[in-house]
N, C-alpha and C positions, 0 to 999 in steps of 0.2 A: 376281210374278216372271214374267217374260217369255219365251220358248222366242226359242232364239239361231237357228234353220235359216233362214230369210231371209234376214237382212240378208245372214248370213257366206256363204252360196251367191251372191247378187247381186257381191258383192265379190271371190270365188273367178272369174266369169264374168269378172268386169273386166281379170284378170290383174296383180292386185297384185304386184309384185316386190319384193323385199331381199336386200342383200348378204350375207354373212355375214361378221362378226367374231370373227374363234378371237381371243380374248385371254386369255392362260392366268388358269385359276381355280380354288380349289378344289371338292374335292370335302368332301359332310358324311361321315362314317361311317355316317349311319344309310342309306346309300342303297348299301351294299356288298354286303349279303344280299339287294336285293329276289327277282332272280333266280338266289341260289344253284343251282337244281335244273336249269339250261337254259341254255344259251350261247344269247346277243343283243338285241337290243333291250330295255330297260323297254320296257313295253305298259302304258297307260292307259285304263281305263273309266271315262268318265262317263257317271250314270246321273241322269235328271232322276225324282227321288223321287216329282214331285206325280204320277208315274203308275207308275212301276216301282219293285221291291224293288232297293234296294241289294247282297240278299244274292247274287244270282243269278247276281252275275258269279264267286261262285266253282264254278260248276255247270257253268264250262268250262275242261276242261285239256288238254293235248295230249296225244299217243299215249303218251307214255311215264308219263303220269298228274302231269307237273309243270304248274301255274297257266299259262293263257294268257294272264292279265291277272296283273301284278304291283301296280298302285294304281288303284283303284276310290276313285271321286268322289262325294261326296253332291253333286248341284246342286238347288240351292244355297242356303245363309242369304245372308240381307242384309247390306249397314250401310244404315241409316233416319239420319234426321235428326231429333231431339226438341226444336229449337228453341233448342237450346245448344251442341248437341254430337253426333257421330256415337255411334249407337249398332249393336250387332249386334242381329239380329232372326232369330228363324226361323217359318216359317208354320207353318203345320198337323202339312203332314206330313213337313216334313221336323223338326219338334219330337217327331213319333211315331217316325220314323224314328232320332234320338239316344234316343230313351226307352226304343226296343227295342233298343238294344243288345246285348243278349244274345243274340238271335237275326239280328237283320242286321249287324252288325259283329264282334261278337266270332269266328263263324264264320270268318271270310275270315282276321282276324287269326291264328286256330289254322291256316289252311292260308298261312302268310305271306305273305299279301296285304295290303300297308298301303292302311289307309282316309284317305282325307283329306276334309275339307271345302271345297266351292268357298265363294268369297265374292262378292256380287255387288251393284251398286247397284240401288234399287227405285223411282226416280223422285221424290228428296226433293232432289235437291242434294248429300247427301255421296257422297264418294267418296273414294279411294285417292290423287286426285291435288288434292285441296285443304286439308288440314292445314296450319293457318298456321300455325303451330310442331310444335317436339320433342315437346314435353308435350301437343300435343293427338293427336299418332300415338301416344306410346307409353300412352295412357287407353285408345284403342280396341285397341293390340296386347294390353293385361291383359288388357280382356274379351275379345279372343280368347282366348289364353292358356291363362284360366278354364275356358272352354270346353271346351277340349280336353282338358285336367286332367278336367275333369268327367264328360267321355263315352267318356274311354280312347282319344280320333284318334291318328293319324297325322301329322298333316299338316295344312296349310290351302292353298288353291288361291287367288289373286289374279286377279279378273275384271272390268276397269273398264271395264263397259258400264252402260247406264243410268240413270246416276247423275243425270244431266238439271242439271250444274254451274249454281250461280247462283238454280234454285229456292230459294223461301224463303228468300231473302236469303244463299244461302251463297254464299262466296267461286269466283271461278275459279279453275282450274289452275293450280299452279308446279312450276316445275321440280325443289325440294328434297323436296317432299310424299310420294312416292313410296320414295325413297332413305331419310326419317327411318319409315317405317312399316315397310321391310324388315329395316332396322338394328335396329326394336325389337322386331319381330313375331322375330328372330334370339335377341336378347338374351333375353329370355323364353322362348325355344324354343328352346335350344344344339343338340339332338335329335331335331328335326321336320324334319317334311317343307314345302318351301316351293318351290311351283313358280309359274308365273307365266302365264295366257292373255292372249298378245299384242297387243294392240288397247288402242284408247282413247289418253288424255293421259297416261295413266301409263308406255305404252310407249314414246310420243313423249320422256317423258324418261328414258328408263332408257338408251334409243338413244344420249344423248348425255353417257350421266352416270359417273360416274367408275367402272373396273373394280372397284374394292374392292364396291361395290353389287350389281352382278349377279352375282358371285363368292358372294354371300351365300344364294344362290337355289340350288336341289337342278335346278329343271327350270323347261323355258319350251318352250309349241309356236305354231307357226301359227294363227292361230284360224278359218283360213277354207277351208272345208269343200271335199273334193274337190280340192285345192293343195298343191303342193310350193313352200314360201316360206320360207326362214331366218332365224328370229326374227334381229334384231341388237340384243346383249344385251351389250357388253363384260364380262366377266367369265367368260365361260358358255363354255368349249368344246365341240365338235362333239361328246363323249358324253350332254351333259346336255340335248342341242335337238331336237327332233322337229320338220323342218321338214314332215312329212305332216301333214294334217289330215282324218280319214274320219269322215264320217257313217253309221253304221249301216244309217242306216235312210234316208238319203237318195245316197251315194254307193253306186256301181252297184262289183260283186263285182271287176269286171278293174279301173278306178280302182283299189280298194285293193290289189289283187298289185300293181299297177306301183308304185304309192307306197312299199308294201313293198318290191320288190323295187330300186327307188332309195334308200333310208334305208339299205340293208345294205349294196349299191354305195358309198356316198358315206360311208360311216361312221361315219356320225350313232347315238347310241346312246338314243333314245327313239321309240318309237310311238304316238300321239297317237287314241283312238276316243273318241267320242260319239254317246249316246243306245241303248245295251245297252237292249232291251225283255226283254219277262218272257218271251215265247216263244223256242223252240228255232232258232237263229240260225248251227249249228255250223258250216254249209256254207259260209255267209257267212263267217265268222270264218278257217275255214281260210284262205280265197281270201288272206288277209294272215302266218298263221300259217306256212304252208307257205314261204312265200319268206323270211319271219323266223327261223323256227327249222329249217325242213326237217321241218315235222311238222302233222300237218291237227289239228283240234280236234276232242274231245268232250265232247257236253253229258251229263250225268250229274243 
């Protein structure tokens, strides 16, 4: 598994732009409670496992003692390629990570914090955006499914980087690949959480692929660090898009107020962070919290 801060900072430098398309869409019910206790934005933490606790992003709340993160990320399992067929994969730790359960997830769930799973290519050729049929997305949406069934999630994150299409003899990119893996990872999941990191061939088609597709999806951000960029997701209105994209631990504390305090400005109803470390971070955190909710953070 490969640490994303590079490329998306290089790309963030470049000044990526996109338009934004409000096309009305719905919303799921499971996504009505996350921030019951706080007026504004969903707030998302991902946490790269192979060095940080999962558990720790619920260790920060705002003054009034409600969650400053409402979905915390494991990043991330795979899909692999086994030479027939895409498979899920989890490494080490983030297999320790599902196994402890009970102390790094089920926590956060007791203080309404949904957990979701990122999902991520590993340099084999599969990917999100090369299923050449229905039946070969909805085999990998079961074992996701399973998964989830299994370890009590949330949710599952869609992240089609690495995937290194055409390895090992697999297929490239289509345009349908994408849309039948949503449809099924949906169908299988009536309940979940399903949001979407915008990059790759799979966003390239989602860009142009019919609203009923993106409608199907809970959330979608930016994926390039330190940028204000509007995913364009037809389906997906301006509550469900975080066009901010902060780096914890790579964007600097006024980046993330301003980015904050533009998402609130412009309407947008998700805030997008990556890479929550295991130390005390609160100060930081406020610098986006405050322009969000009107309330700094504390670590506990």
């Amino acid at each position: 598994m490969t640490l994303r801060i590079g490329r998306k900072a290089v790309a963030a430098a470049l000044g990526v732009a996109c338009a934004v398309l409000l096309v009305p869409g719905e919303a799921h019910a499971v996504t009505a409670d996350l921030a019951a206790t706080k007026s504004g934005p969903t707030s998302i933490a991902y946490v790269e496992v192979n060095n940080y606790d999962i558990a720790n992003v619920g260790r920060y709340t705002l003054a009034d003692g409600s969650n400053a993160f409402d979905v915390a990320i494991i990043f991330a399992a795979n899909i692999n390629y086994d030479g027939t067929k895409a498979q899920l994969y989890f490494n080490d730790r983030v297999q320790a990570t599902l196994d402890d359960a009970a102390t790094q997830i089920a926590p956060l769930q007791a203080k309404g914090i949904k957990v979701s799973l990122s999902l991520l290519g590993n340099h084999q050729g599969a990917g999100f955006a090369n299923f050449t049929t229905q039946e070969a997305a909805a085999d990998f949406a079961a074992q996701v499914a399973a998964a989830v069934s299994t370890y009590g999630l949330d949710g599952i994150d869609l992240d089609d980087e690495y995937a290194e299409y055409g390895k090992n003899g697999t297929p490239q990119p289509n345009a349908q690949s994408i849309g039948w893996l949503i449809t099924a990872l949906r169908t299988a999941m009536p309940d979940k959480l399903l949001s979407f990191y915008n990059i790759g061939p799979s966003a390239s088609s989602l860009a142009s692929a019919d609203a009923t597709i993106g409608a199907q999806l809970d959330y979608a951000w930016n994926p390039y660090y330190g940028s204000y960029i509007v995913p364009q997701i037809p389906g997906l209105t301006a509550s469900h898009l975080s066009p901010a994209a902060v780096n914890i631990q790579g964007t600097s504390s006024t980046t993330a107020a301003a980015l904050a305090t533009r998402t609130v400005s412009a309407g947008y109803g998700v805030f997008m962070t990556y890479n929550l470390p295991s130390t005390d971070v609160h100060t930081y955190i406020s610098s986006f919290t405050t322009p969000l909710y009107g309330q700094a953070t504390v670590y506990q």
